[in-house]
C-alpha positions as CSV (number, residue, x, y, z in Angstrom):
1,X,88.5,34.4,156.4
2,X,90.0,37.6,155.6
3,X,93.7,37.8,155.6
4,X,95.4,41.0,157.1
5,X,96.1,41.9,153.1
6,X,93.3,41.7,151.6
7,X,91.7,43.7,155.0
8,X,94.4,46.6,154.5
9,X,93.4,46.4,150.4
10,X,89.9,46.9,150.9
11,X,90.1,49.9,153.6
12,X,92.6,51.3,151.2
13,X,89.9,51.4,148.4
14,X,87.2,52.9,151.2
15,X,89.1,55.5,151.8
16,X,90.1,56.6,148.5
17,X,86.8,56.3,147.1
18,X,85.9,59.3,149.8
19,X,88.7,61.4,148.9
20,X,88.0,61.1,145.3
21,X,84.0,61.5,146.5
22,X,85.3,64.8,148.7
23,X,86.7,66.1,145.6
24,X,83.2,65.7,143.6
25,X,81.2,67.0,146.4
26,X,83.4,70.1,146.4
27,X,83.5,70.7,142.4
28,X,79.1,70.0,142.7
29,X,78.9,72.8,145.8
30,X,80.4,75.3,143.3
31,X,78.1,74.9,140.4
32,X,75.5,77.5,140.8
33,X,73.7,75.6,137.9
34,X,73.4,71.7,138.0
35,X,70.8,69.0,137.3
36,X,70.9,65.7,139.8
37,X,69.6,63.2,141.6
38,X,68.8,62.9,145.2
39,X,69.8,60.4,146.3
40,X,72.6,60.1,143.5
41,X,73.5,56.7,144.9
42,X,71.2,54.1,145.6
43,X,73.0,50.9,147.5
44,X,71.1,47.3,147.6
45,X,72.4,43.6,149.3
46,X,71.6,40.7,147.1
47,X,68.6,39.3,149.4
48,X,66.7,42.4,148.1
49,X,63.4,40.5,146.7
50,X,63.2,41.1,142.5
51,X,60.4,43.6,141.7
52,X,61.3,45.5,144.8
53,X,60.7,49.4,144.0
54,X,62.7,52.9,144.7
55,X,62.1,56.0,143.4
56,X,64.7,58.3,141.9
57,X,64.2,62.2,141.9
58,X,65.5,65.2,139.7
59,X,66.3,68.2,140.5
60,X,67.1,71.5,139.5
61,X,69.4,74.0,141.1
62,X,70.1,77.4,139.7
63,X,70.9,80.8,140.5
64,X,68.5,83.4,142.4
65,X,67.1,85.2,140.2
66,X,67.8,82.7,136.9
67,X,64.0,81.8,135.6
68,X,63.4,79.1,134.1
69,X,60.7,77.9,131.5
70,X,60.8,74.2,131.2
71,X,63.3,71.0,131.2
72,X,63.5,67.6,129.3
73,X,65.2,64.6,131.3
74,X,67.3,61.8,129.4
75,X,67.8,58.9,131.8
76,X,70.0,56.4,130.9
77,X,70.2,53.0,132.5
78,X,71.0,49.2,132.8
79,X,67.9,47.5,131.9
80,X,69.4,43.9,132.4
81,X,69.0,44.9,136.5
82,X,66.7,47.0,136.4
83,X,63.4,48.8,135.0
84,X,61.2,51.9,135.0
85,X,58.0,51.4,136.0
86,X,56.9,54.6,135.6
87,X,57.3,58.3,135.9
88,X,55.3,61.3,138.0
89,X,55.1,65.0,137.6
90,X,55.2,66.2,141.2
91,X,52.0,68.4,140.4
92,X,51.2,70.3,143.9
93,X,54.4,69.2,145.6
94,X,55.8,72.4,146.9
95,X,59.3,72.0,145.8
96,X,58.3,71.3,142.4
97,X,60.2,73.6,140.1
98,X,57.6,75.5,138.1
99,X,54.4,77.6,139.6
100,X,51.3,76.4,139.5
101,X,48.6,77.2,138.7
102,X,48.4,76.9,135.5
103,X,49.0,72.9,135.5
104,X,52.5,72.3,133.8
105,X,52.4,70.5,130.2
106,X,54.2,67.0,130.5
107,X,55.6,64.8,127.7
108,X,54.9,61.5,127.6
109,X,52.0,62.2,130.0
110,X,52.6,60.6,133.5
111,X,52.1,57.8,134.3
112,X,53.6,56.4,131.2
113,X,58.0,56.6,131.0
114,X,58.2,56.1,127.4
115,X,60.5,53.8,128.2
116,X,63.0,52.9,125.1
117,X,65.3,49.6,125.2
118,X,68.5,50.1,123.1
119,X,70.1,47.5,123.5
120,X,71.3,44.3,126.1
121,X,72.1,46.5,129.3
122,X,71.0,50.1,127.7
123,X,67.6,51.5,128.1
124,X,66.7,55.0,128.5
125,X,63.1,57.5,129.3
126,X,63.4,60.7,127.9
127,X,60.4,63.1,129.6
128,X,59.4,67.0,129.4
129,X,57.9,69.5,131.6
130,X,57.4,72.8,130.4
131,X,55.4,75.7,132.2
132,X,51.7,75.8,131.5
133,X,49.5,78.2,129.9
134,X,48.8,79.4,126.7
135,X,51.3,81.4,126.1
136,X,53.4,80.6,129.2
137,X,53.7,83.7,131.4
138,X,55.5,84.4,134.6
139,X,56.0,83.8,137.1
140,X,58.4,81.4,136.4
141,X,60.4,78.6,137.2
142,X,63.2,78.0,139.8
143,X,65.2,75.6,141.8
144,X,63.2,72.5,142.7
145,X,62.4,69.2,141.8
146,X,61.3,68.3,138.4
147,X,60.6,64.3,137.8
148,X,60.6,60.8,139.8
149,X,60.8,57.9,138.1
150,X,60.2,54.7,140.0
151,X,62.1,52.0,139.3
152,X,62.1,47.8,139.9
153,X,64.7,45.1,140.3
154,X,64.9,42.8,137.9
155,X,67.9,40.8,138.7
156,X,69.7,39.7,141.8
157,X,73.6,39.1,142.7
158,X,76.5,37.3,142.5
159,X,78.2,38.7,141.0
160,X,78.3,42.5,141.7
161,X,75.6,44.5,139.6
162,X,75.5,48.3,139.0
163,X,74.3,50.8,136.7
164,X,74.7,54.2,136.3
165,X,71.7,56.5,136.2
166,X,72.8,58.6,133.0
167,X,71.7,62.5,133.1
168,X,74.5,64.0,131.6
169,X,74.0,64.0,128.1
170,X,73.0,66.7,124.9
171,X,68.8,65.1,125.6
172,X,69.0,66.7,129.2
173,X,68.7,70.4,129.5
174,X,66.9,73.5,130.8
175,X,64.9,76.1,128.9
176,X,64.5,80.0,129.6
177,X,61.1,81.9,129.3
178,X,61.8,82.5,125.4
179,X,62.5,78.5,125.0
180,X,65.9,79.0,124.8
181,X,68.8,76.5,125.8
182,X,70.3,77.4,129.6
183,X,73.8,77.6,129.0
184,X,76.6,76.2,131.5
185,X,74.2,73.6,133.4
186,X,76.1,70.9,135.2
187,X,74.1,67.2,134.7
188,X,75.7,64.8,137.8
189,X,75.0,61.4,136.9
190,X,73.9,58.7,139.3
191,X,74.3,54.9,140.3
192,X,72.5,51.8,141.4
193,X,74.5,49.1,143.1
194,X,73.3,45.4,144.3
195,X,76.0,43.5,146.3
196,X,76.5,40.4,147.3
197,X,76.0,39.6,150.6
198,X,80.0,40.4,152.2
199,X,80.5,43.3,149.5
200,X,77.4,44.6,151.0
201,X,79.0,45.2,154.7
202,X,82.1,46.7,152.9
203,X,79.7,49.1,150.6
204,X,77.7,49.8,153.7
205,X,81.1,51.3,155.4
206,X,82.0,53.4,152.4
207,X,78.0,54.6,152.2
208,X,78.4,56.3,155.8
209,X,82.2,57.1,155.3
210,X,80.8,58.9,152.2
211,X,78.1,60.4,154.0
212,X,79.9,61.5,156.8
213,X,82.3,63.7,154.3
214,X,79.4,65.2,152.5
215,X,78.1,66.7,155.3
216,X,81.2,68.0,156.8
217,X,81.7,69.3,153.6
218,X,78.1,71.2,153.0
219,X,78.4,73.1,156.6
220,X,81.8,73.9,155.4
221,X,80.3,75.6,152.2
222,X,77.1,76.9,154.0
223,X,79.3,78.7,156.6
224,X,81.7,80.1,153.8
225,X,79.6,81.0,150.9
């Protein structure tokens, strides 16, 4: 049973874990050039069956106006919990990031992640998609989504297990029309949680307390641009 401390501890953390959240959401709204996931956090209980799938998506946001030519994803992760299964070029989804025709030039060539184990806990798929054509012409792309990977679980609480989804590194990165670098892009990592089964209620408070903030906090920025 709880005791009246431990209760007045764990609301404590809940509630600074949104401010501190609040504060992110706010610095991410201001980027005008960023690279993330969405969802950024994906939230498990331990009787999730092993092998169970999700898929995480990136995305691209930049300026109006800012074109871009291509992007290569590093994805970091903790491969002690869980895998990638595979990866998929969103090929005639209409918030992929580059026009089409022609069809975008992948590397690997989905399905196959090119998964890489580093070591215990660290493995990482590093993909590219870069507009197509021969040479590439406009029009170019924009903001929009650029890669799923699907994922599987591969392990199953107690105790806690997490991993972040690592984006922000030197491997991830835009290019402009000229295969250039795109300076100043923000890269907002990601996380995977499984919780055991009373750390799960407790997560599943923060989630909505979480999401309740984020939305105040976009119809705060969409009505004050």
């Amino acid at each position: 049973m709880l005791t009246r401390r431990k209760i007045i501890r764990m609301s404590f953390l809940i509630i600074s874990i949104a401010i501190a959240f609040s504060v992110f959401i706010n610095v991410s709204l201001a980027q005008s050039r960023r690279i993330y996931l969405e969802p950024s956090t994906y939230e498990f209980p331990e009787t999730t069956p092993l092998g169970t799938l999700f898929n995480v998506t990136i995305w691209v946001e930049v300026e109006e106006g800012l074109d871009i030519g291509g992007a290569q994803i590093y994805l970091e992760f903790n491969d002690s919990i869980i895998n990638v299964t595979r990866w998929i070029c969103p090929h005639g989804d209409p918030d992929f990031f580059l026009p089409e025709p022609p069809t975008a030039t992948e590397l690997p060539t989905s399905p196959d992640p090119g998964y890489v184990h580093l070591a215990p806990g660290r493995g990482y798929v590093k993909i590219a998609v870069c507009k197509g054509g021969l040479p590439p012409t406009a029009p170019w792309g924009h903001s929009g989504k650029i890669a799923i990977f699907e994922f599987n679980i591969t392990a199953t609480p107690p105790p806690v297990l997490s991993s972040v989804l690592k984006i922000n590194t030197i491997d991830t990165y835009l290019l402009d029309p000229n295969n250039a670098e795109i300076s100043d892009v923000v890269k907002e990592d990601g996380s995977v949680t499984i919780w055991p089964e009373f750390q799960s209620f407790i997560a599943a408070v923060a989630l909505v307390s979480l999401t309740f903030i984020t939305v105040l906090l976009k119809k705060r920025y969409h009505s004050n641009p």
